[in-house]
The first five atom37 places (N, CA, C, CB, O) and aatype in JSON, in Angstrom:
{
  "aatype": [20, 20, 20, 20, 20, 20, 20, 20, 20, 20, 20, 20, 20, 20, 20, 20, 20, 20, 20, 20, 20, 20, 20, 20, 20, 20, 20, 20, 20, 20, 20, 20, 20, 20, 20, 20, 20, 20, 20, 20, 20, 20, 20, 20, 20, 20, 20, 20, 20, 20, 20, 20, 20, 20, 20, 20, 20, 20, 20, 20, 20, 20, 20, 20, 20, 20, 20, 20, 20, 20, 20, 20, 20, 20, 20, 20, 20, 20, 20, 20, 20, 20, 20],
  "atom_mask": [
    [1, 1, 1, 1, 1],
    [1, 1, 1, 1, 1],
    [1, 1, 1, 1, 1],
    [1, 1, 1, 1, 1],
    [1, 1, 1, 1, 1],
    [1, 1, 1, 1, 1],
    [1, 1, 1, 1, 1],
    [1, 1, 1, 1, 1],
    [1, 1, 1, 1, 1],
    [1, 1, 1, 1, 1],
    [1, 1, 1, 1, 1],
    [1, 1, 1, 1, 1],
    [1, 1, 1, 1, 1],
    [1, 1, 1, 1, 1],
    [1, 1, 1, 1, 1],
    [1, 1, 1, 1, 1],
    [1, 1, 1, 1, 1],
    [1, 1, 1, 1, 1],
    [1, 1, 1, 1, 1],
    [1, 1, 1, 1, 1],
    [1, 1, 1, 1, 1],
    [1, 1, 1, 1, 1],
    [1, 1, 1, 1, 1],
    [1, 1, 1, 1, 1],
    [1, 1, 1, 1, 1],
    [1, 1, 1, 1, 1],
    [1, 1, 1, 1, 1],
    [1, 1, 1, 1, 1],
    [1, 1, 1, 1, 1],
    [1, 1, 1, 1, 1],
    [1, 1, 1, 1, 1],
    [1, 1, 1, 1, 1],
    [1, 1, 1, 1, 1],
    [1, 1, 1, 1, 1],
    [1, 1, 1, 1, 1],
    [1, 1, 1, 1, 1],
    [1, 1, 1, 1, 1],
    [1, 1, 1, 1, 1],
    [1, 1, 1, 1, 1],
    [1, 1, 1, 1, 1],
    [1, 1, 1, 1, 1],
    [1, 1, 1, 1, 1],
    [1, 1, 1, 1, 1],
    [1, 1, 1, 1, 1],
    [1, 1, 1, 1, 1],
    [1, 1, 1, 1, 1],
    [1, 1, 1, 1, 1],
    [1, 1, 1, 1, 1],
    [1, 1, 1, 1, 1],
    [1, 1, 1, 1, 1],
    [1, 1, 1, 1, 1],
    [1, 1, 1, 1, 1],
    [1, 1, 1, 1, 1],
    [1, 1, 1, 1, 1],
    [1, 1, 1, 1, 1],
    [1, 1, 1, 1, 1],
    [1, 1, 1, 1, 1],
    [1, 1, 1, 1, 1],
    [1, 1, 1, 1, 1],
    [1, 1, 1, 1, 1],
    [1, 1, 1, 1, 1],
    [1, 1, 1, 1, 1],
    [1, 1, 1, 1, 1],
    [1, 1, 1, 1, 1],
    [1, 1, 1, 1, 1],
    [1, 1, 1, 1, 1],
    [1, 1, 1, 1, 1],
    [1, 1, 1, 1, 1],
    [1, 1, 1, 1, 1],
    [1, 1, 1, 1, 1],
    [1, 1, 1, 1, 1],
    [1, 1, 1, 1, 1],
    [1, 1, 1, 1, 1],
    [1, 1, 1, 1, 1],
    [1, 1, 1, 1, 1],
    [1, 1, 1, 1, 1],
    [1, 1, 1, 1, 1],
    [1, 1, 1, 1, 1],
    [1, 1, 1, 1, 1],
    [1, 1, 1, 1, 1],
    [1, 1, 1, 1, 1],
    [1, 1, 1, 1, 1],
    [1, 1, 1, 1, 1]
  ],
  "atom_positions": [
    [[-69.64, 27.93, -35.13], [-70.83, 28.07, -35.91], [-70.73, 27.26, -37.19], [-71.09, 29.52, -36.21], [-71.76, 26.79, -37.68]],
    [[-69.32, 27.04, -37.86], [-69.39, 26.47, -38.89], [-69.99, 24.75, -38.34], [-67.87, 26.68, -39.63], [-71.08, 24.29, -38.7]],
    [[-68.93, 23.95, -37.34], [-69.38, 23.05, -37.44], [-70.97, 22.28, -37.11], [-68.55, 22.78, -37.03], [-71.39, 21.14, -37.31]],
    [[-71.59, 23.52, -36.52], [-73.25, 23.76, -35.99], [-73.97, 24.23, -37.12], [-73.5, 24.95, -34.72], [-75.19, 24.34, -37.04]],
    [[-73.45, 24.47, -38.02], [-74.12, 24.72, -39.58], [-74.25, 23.19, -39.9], [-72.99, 25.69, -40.91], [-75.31, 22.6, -39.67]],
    [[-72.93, 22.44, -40.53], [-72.7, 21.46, -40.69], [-73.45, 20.33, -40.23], [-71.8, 21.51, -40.44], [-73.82, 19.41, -40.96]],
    [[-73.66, 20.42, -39.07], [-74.83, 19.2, -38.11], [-76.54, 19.09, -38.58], [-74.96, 19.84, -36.18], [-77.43, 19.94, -38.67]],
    [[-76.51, 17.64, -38.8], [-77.88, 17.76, -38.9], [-78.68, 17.63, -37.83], [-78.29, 16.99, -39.69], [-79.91, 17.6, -37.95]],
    [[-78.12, 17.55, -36.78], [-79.33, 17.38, -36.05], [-79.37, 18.53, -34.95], [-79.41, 15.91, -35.42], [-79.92, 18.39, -33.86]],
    [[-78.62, 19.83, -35.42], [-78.42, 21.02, -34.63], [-79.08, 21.93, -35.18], [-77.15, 21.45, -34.44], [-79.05, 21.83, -36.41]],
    [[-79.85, 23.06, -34.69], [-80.16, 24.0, -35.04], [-79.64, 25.29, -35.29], [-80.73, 23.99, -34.58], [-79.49, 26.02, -34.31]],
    [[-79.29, 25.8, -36.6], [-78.42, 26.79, -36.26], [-78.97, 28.11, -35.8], [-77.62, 26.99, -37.3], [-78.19, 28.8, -35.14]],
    [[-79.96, 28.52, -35.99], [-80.72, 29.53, -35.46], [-80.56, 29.65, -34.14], [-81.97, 29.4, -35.73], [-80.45, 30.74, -33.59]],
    [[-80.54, 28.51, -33.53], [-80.65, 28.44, -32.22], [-79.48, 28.72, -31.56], [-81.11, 27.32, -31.85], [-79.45, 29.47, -30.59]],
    [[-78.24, 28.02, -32.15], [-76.85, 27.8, -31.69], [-76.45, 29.19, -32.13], [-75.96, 26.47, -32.35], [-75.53, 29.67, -31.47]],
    [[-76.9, 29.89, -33.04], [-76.07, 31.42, -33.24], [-76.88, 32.22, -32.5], [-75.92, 32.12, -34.87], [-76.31, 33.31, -32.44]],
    [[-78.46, 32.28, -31.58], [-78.54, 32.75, -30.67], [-78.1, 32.91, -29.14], [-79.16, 32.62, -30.86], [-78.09, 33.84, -28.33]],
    [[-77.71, 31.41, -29.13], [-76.77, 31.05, -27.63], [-75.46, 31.42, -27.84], [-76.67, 29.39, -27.13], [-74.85, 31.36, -26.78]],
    [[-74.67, 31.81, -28.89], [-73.41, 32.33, -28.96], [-73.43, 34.24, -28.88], [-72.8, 31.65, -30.45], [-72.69, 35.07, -28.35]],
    [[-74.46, 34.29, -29.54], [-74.85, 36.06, -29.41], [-74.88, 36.46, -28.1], [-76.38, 36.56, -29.99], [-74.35, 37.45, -27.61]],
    [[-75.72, 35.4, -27.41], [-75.93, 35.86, -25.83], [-74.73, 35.76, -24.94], [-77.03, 34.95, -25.1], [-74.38, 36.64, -24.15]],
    [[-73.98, 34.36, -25.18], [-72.65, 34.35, -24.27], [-71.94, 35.38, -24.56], [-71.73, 33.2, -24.41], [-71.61, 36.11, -23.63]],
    [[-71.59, 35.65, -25.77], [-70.93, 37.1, -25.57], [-71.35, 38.06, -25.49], [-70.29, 37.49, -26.24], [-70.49, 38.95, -25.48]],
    [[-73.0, 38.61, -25.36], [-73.01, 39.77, -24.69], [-73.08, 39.7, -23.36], [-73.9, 40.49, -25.09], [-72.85, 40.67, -22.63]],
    [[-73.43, 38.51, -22.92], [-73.28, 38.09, -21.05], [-72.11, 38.12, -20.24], [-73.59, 36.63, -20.72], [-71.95, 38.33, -19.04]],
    [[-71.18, 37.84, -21.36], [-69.44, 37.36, -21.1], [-68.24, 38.7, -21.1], [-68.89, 36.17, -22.65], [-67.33, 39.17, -20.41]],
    [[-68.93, 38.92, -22.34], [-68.25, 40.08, -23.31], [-69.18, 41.28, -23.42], [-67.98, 39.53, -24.91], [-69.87, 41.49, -24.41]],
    [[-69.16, 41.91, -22.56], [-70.73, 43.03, -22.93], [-69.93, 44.46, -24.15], [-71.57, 44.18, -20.65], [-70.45, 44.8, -25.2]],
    [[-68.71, 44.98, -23.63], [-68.17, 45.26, -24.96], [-67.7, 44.81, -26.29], [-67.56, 45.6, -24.78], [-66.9, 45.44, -26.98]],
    [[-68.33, 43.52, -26.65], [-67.73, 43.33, -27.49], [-68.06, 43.91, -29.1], [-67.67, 42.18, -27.26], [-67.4, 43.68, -30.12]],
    [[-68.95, 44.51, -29.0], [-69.96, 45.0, -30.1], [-69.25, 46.59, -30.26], [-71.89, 44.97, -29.51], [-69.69, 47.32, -31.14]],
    [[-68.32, 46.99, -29.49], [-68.37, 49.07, -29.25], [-66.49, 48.45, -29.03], [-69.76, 50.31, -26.98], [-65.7, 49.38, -29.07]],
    [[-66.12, 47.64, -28.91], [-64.46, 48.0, -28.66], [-63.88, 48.7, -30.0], [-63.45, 46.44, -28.34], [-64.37, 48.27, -31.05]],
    [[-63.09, 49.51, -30.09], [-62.35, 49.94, -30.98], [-61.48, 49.26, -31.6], [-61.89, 50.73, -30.64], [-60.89, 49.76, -32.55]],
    [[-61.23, 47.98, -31.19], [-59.86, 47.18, -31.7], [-60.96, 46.64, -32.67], [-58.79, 45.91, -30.51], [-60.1, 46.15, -33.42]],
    [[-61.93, 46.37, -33.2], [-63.16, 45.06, -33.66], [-63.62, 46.32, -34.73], [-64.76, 44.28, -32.09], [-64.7, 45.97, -35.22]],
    [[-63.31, 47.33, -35.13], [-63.58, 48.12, -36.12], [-62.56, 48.68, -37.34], [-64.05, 49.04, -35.45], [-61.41, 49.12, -37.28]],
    [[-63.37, 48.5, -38.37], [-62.29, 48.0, -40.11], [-61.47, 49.21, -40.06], [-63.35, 47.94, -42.14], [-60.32, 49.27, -40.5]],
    [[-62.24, 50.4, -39.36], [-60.69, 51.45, -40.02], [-59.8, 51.74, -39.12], [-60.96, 53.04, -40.59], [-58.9, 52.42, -39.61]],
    [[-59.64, 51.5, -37.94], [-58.75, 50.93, -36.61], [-57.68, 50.07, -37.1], [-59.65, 50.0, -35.5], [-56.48, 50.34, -37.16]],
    [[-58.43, 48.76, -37.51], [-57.63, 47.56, -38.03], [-56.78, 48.08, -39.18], [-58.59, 46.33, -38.54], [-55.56, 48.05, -39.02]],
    [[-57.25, 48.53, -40.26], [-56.62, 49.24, -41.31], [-55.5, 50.13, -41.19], [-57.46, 49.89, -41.83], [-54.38, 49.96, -41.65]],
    [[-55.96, 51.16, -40.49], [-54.92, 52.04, -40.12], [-53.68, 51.52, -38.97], [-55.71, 53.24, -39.57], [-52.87, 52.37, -38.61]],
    [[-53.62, 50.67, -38.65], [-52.81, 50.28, -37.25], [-52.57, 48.83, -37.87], [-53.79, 50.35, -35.49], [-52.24, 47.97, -37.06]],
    [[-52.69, 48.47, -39.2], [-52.42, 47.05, -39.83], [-52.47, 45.7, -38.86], [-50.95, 47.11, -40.46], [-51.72, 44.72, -38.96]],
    [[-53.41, 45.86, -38.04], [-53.72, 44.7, -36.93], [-54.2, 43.65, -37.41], [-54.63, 44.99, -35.91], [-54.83, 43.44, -38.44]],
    [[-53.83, 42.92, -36.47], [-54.18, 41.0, -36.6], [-56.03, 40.96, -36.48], [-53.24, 39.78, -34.66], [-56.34, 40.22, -37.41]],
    [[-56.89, 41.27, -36.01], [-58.18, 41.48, -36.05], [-58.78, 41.93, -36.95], [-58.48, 42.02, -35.32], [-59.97, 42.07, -36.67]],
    [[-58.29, 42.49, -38.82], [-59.18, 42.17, -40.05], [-59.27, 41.71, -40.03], [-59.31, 42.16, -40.99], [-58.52, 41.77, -39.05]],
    [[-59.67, 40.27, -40.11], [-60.83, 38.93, -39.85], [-61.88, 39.03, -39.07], [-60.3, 37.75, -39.24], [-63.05, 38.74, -39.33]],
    [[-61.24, 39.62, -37.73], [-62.46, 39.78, -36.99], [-63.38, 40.97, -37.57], [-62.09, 40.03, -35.51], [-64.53, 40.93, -38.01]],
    [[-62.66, 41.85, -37.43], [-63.77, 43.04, -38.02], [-64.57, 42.9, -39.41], [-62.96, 44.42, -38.25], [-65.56, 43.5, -39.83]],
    [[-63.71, 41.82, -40.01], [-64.46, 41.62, -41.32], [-66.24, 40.81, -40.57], [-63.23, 40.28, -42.62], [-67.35, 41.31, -40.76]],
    [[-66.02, 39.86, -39.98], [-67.42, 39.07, -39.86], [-67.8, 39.68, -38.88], [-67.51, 37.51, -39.64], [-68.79, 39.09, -38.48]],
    [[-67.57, 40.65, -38.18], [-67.98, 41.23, -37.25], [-69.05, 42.38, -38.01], [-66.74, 41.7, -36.4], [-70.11, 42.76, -37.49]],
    [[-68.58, 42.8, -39.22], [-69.7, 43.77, -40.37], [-70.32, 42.72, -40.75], [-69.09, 44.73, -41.85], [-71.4, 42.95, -41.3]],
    [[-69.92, 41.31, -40.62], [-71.27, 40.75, -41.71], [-72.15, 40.05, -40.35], [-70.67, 39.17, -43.32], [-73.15, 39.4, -40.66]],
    [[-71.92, 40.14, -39.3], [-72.85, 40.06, -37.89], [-73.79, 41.4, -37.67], [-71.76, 39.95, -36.43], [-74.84, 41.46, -37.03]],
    [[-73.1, 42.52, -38.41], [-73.58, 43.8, -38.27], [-74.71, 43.97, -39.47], [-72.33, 44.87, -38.33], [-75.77, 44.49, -39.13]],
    [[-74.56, 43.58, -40.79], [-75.12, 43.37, -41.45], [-76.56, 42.18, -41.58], [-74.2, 43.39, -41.98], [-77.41, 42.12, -42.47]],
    [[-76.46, 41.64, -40.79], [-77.33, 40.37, -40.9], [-77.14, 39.36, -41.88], [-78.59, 40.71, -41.09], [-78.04, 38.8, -42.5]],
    [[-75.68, 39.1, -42.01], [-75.63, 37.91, -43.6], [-74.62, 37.09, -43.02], [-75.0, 38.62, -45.5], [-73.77, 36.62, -43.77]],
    [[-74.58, 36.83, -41.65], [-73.71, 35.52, -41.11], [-74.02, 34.42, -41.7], [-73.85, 35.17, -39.69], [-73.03, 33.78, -42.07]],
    [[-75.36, 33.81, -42.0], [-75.58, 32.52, -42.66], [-74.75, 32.34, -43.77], [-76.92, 32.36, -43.08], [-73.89, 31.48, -43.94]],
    [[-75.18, 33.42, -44.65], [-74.82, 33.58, -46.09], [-73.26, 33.88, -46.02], [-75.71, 34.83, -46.86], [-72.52, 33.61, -46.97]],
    [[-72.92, 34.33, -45.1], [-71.33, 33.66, -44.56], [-70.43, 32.66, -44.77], [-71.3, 33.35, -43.57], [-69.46, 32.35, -45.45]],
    [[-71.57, 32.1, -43.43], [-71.25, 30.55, -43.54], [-71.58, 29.22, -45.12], [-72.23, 30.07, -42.22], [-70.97, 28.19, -45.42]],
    [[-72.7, 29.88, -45.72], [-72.98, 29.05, -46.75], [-71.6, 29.36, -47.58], [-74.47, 29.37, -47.49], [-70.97, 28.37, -47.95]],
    [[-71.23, 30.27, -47.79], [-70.5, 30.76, -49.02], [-69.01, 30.45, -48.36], [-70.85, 32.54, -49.51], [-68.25, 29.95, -49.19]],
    [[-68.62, 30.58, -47.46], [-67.57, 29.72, -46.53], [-66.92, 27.99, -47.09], [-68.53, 29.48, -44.97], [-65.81, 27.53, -47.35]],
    [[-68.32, 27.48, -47.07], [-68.52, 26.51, -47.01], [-68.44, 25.82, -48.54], [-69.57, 26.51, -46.28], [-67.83, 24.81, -48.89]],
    [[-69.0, 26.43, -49.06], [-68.94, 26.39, -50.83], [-67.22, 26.65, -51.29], [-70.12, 27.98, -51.64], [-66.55, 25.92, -52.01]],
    [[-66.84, 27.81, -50.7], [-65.58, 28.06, -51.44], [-64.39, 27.16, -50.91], [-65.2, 29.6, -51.32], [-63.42, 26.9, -51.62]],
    [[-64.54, 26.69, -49.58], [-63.66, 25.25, -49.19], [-63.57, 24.32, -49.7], [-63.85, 24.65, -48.3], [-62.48, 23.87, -50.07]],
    [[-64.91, 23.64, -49.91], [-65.05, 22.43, -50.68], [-65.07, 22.13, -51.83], [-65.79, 21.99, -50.5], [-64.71, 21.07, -52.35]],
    [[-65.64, 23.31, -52.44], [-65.44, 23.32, -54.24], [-64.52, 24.03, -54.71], [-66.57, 23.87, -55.09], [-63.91, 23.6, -55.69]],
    [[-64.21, 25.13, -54.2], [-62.7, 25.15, -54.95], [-61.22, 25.28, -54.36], [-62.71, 26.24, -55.79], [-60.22, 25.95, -54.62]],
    [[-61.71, 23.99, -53.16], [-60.88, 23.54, -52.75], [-59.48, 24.78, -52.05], [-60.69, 22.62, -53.85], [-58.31, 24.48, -52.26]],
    [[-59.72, 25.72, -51.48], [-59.11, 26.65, -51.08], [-59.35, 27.42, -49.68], [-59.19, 27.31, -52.01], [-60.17, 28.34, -49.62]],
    [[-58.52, 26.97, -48.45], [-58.62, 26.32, -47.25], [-58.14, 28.45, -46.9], [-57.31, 24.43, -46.81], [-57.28, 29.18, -47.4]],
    [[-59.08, 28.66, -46.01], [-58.84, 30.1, -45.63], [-58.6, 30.19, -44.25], [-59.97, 31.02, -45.97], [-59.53, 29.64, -43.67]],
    [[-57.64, 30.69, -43.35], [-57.07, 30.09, -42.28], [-57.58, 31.47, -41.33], [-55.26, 29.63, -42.46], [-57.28, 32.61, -41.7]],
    [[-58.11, 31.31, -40.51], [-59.07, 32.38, -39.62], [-57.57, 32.21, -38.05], [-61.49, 31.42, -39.11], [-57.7, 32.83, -37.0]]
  ]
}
């Protein structure tokens, strides 16, 4: 999604609807697994806080504002966040 943000001649609306769908087509639990939730991850100190983190801001509706602010804090202050 980042580099489909990035593109000008891609739509991202579009491209984060065809990714929503492959994984509920692909992945139909992926929205209800227990491993993909913050106090699971927390309590059991798992490798998936990252995921569960953007997985609340997919839950929230502020993936863009995600990605904008992603994108801002890489390039301007230069501080590379490793997913």
């Amino acid at each position: 999604m980042l580099r489909a943000s990035e593109s000008s001649n891609c739509d991202f609306v579009e491209e984060y609807k065809n990714s929503v769908t492959f994984l509920n087509k692909n992945f139909p639990e992926w929205k209800i697994t227990k491993y993909m939730k913050l106090s699971y991850c927390l309590t059991h100190h798992s490798a998936n806080l990252k995921l569960a983190i953007v997985k609340k801001i997919y839950v929230f509706h502020m993936f863009r504002f995600f990605i904008t602010t992603y994108k801002w804090i890489t390039k301007t202050l230069k501080i590379d966040i490793k997913w």
